[in-house]
N, C-alpha and C positions, 0 to 999 in steps of 0.2 A: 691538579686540574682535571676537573672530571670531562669524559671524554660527550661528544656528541652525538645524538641520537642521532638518527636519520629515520622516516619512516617515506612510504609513498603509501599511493592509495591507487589499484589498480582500478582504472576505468572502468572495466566491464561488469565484475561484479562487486568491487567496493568494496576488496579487502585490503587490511592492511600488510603492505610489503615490505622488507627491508633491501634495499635497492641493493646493497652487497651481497644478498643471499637470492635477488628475484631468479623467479625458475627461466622468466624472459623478459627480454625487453625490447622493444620497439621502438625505430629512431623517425619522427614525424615533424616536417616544420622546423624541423632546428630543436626541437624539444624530446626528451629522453622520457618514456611515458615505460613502468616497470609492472608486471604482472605476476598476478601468483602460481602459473600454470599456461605451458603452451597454447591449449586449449582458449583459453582465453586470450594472450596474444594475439591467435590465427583469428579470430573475430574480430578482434580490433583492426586488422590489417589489412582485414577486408574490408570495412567503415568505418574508418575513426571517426568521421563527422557524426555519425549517428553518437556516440560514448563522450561525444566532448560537448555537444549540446548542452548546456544548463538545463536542469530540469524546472519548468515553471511550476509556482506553487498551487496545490491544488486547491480546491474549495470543498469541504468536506461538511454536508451536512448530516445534522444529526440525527439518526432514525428515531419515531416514534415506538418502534418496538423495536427491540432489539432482535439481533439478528439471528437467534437459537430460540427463540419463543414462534409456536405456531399461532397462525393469528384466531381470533376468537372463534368460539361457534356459537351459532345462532342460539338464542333459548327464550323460550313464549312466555312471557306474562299475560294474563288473564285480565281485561279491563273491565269496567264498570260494560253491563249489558252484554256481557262474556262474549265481547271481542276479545281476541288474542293479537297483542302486539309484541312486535319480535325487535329483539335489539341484539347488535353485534357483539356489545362490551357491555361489561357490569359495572355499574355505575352509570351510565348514560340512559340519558330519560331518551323515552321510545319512541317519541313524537320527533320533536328537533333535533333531537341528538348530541346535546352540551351535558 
């Protein structure tokens, strides 16, 4: 018979524990809550409510330029009657900007 795992998952920082080896553990509510590090314990001790909260799902939208690219610079096209019109992006007409 193969024996059983056990793991936890320490609150604070969300690592995984094994409750027979945690460096600490914390008795809260009747619940046995295991840590990977004092350090962490003491944080928890001090606000468990804050670590036990669920975290709501974020909403993550998605940048138009990514976030290592610098954004464009400006560069002059020459119009009919040598106006100069400037556009942000290459490919984008100069006028409306589509």
């Amino acid at each position: 018979m193969e024996a059983e795992i056990k793991q936890a998952i320490d609150p604070v920082c969300g690592m995984t524990v094994d409750p027979d080896s945690a460096k600490a553990r914390v008795d809260y509510l009747g619940k046995t809550y295991y840590f990977c590090c004092a350090s962490c314990a003491k944080k928890f001790d001090a606000a468990p409510e804050q670590f036990l909260k669920p975290n709501p799902p974020r909403l993550v939208m998605p940048s138009i330029r990514g976030k290592t690219s610098p954004p464009p610079t400006p560069s002059g096209i020459v119009g009919s009657g040598g106006t100069q019109l400037v556009t942000s992006e290459i490919g984008k007409e100069p006028v409306c900007g589509m």
